[in-house]
N, C-alpha and C positions, 0 to 999 in steps of 0.2 A: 965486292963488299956487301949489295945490298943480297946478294945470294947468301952471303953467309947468313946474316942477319933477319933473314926473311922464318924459318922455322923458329925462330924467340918471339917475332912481332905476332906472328898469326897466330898461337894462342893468347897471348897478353891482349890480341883487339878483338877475339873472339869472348874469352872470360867476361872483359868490362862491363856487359851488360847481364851479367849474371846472382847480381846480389840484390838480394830485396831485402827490406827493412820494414819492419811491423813495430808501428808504439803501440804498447800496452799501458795502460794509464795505473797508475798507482793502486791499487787494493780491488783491482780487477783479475777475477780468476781465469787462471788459463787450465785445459786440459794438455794430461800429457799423451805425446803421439808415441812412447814406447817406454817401456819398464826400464825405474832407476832405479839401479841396484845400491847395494850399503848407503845409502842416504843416512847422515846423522840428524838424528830427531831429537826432540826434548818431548819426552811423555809425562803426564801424571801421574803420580803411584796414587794408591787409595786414601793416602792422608793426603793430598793434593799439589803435592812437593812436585817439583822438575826433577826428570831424571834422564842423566844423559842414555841414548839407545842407536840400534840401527834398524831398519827396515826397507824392504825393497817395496816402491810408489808404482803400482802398475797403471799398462796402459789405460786409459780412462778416465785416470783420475783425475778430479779438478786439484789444483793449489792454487794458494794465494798467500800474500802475508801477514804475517801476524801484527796485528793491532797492538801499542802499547799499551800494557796492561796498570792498570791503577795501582 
């Protein structure tokens, strides 16, 4: 039985110690480690209206969130 069972257990007790967990605190910027593609954006046009769009976020860039706006 524990033959059977021995190729399910040993990756499941090898995995467990495989996840890490990173807080990032609230309206702290992170960089990105590789290019996101069609990301949907809200840009400005020249009267300073939102406007829906899309754009690829390459690698390097910082984000962060956006602040509510007054």
């Amino acid at each position: 039985m524990i033959r059977k069972l021995l190729p399910f257990l040993i990756p499941i007790l090898l995995l467990t110690g495989c996840v890490r967990t990173i807080y990032v605190p609230h309206g702290t910027p992170v960089r990105l480690r590789e290019t996101v593609k069609d990301v949907k954006v809200w840009v400005k046009d020249s009267g300073g209206e939102p406007v829906a769009g899309k754009m690829n976020l390459p690698e390097g860039w910082y984000v962060l969130p956006l602040e509510d706006e007054e």
